[in-house]
C-alpha positions as CSV (number, residue, x, y, z in Angstrom):
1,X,88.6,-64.8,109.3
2,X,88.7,-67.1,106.8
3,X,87.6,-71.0,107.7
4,X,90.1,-72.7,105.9
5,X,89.8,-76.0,107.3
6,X,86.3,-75.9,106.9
7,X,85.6,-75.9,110.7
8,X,81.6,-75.6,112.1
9,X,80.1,-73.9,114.5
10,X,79.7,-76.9,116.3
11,X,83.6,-77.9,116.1
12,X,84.7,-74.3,117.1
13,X,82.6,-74.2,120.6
14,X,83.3,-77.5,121.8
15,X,87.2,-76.5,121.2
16,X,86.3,-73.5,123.2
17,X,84.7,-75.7,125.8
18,X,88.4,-77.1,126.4
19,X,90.7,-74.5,126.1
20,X,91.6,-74.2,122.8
21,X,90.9,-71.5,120.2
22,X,90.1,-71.5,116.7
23,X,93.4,-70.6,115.7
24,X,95.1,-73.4,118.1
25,X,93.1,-76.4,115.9
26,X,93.7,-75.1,112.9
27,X,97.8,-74.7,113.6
28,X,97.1,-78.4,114.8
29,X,95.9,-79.3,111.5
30,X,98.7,-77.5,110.1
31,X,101.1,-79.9,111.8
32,X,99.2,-83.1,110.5
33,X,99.1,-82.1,106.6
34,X,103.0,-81.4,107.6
35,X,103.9,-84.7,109.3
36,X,105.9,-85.4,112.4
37,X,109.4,-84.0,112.8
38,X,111.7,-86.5,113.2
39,X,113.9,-86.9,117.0
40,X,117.4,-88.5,116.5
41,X,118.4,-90.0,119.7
42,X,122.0,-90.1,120.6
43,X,122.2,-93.3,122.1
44,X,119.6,-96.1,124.5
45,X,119.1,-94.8,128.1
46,X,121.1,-96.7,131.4
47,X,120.9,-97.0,135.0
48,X,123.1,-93.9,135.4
49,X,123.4,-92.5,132.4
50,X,120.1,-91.0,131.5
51,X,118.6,-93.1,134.3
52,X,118.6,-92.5,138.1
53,X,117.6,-95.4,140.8
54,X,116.1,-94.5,143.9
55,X,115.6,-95.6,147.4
56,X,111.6,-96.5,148.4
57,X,111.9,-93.3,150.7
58,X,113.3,-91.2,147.8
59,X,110.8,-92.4,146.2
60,X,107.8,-91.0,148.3
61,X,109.6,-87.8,148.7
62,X,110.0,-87.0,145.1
63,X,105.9,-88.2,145.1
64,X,105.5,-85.5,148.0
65,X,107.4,-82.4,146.4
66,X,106.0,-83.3,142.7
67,X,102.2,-82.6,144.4
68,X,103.5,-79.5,146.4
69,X,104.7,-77.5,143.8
70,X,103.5,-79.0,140.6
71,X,100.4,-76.6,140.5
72,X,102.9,-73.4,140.5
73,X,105.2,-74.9,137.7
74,X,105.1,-75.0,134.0
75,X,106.9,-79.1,133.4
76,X,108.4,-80.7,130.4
77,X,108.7,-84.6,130.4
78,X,109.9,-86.9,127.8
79,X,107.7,-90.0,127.5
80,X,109.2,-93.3,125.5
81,X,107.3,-94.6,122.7
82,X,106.1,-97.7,124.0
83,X,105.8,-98.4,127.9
84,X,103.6,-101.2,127.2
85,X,104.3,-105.0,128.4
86,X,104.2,-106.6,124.9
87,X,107.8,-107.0,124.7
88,X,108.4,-108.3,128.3
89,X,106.1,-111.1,127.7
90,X,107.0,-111.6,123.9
91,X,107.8,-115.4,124.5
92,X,104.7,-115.9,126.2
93,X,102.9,-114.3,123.2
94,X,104.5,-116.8,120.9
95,X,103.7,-119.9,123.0
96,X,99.9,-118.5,123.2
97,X,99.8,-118.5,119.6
98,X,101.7,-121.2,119.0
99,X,99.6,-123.1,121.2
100,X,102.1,-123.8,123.9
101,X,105.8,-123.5,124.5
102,X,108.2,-125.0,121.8
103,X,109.8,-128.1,124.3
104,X,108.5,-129.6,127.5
105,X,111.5,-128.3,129.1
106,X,110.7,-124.5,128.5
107,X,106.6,-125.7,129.4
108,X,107.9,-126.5,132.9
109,X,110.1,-123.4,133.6
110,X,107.2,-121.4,132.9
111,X,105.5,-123.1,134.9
112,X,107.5,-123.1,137.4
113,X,108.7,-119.3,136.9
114,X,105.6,-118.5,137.4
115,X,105.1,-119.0,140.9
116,X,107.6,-116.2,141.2
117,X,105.4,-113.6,139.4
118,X,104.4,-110.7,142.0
119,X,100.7,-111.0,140.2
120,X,100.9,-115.0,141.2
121,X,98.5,-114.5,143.8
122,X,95.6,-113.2,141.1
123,X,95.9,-116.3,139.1
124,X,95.3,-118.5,142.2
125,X,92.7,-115.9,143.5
126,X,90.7,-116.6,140.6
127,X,88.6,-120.0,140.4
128,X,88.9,-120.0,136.3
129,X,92.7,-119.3,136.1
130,X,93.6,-122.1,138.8
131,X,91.7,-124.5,137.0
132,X,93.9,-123.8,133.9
133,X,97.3,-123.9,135.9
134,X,96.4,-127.0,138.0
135,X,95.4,-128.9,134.3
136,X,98.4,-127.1,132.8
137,X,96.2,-125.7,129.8
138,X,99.0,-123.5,128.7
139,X,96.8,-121.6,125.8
140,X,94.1,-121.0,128.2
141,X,96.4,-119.4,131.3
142,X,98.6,-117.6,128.3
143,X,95.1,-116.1,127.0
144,X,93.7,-115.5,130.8
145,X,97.3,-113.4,131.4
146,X,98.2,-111.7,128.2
147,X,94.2,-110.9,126.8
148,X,91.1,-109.3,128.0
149,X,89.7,-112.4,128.4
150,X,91.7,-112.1,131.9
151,X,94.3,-109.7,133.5
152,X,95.2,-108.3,130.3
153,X,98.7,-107.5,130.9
154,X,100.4,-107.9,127.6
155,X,99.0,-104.8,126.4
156,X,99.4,-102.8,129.8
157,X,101.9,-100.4,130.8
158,X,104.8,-102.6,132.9
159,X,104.7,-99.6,135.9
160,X,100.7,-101.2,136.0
161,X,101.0,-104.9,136.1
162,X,99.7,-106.4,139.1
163,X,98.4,-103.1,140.4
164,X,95.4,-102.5,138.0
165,X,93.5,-105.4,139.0
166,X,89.6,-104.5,139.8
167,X,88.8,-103.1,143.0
168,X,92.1,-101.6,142.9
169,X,91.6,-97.3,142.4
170,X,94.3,-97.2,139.2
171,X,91.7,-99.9,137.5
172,X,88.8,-97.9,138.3
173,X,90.5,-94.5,136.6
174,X,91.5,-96.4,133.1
175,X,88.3,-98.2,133.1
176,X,86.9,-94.3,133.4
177,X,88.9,-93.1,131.2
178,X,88.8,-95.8,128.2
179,X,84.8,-94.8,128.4
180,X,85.5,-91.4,128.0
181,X,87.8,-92.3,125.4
182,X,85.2,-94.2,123.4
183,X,82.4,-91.3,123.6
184,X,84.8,-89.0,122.2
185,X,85.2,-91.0,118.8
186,X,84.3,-88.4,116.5
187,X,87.5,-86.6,117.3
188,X,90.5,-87.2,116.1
189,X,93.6,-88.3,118.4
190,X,94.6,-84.7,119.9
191,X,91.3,-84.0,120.7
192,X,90.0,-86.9,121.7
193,X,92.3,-86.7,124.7
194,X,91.2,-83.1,125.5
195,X,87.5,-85.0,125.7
196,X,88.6,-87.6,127.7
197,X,90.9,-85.9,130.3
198,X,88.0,-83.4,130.5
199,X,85.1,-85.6,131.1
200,X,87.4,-87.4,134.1
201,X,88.4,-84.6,135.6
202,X,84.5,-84.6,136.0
203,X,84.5,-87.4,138.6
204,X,88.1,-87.4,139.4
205,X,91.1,-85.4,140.8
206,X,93.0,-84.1,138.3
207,X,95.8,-81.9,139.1
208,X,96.0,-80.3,135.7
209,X,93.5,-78.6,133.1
210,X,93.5,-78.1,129.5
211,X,96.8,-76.6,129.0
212,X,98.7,-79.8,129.8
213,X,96.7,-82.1,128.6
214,X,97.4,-80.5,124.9
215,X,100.2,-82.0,125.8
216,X,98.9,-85.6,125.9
217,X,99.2,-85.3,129.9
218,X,96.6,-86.2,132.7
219,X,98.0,-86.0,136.4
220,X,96.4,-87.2,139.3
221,X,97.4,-87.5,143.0
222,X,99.8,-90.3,143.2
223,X,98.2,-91.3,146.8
224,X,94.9,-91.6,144.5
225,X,96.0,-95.2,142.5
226,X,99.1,-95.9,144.7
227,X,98.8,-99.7,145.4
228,X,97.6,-99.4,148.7
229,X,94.9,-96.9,147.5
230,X,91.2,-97.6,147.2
231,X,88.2,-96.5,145.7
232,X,85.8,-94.1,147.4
């Protein structure tokens, strides 16, 4: 057959080694030199309409059917753009690079607001952060909460926050999985996740195999990372 995308030996087994055939990477490739098809979306999704609340008990019995039957089903799920906290905390990234908030007024219900926050308890857990909220060093706790230089939570999934701090099992899994992430480099984005996913699932749980994580998906047991989980 002929090689059109100039794939090697090499490329060809270690596609193999995750599921995929020769033919599946090169319609891949097929799709990049096209570009993405465009999704027009009818209109923003509501509590309701496009949105369901549920009760805390619901909740655990969805959690409980999803792990019965979800080896025996083929699933489809749509999965927004962004779920990232950069938005949520978009005045907080302006004050950090700003320097500090606009007025003394909006410096004090921060401040004050804060208090509130479920991931409170962290910051005054942590010797470096109370030091910057007792000497109200606004820069220095906006860094310490938004950056990797702390809890990183502007740039984490809001379902996250508060949960994936260390010690906690959900931290352990994305620290294992932004390692196998960046030993995958070479790849490009598709692939690279077929890596990944498959060097976890070396040391971890995980509920599915090759054939959905094509599909950008990685499933483990919700029990595993739940809050009150731990690692071991």
């Amino acid at each position: 057959m002929k090689n059109t995308y100039c794939l090697s030996k090499k490329d060809i087994e270690q596609a193999k080694r995750t599921g995929l055939t020769r033919q599946d990477v090169e319609g891949q490739l097929k799709i990049y030199l096209q570009g993405p098809v465009s999704l027009h979306l009818l209109r923003p999704c509501t509590a309701g309409d496009g949105i369901m609340s549920v009760t805390l008990a619901a909740q655990k019995r969805f959690i409980s059917l999803f792990e019965k039957y979800s080896k025996s089903c083929t699933m489809l799920k749509f999965v927004p753009a962004s779920g990232a906290a950069s938005r949520m905390f978009a005045e907080w990234f302006q004050a950090h690079s700003e320097g500090g908030f606009a007025d003394y007024a909006k410096e004090e219900d921060f401040y004050r607001n804060l208090e509130k926050m479920p991931f409170a308890p962290l910051l005054k857990g942590d010797e470096t952060a109370r030091l910057y909220f007792k000497n109200k060093n606004t820069q220095k706790l906006l860094s310490y909460i938004l950056t990797k230089k702390g809890l990183n939570y502007g740039w984490l999934p809001k379902a996250l926050i508060h949960d994936n701090a260390p010690g906690s099992a959900v931290y352990e899994l994305l620290q294992d999985l932004d390692r196998a992430w960046e030993r995958a480099a070479r790849w490009g984005a598709r692939q690279r996740w077929m890596e990944m996913a498959a060097s976890v699932a070396q040391s971890w749980e995980v509920r599915d195999g090759p054939g959905r994580w094509r599909l950008g998906e990685l499933t483990v047991p919700a029990g595993l990372v739940l809050r009150d989980g731990h690692v071991g």
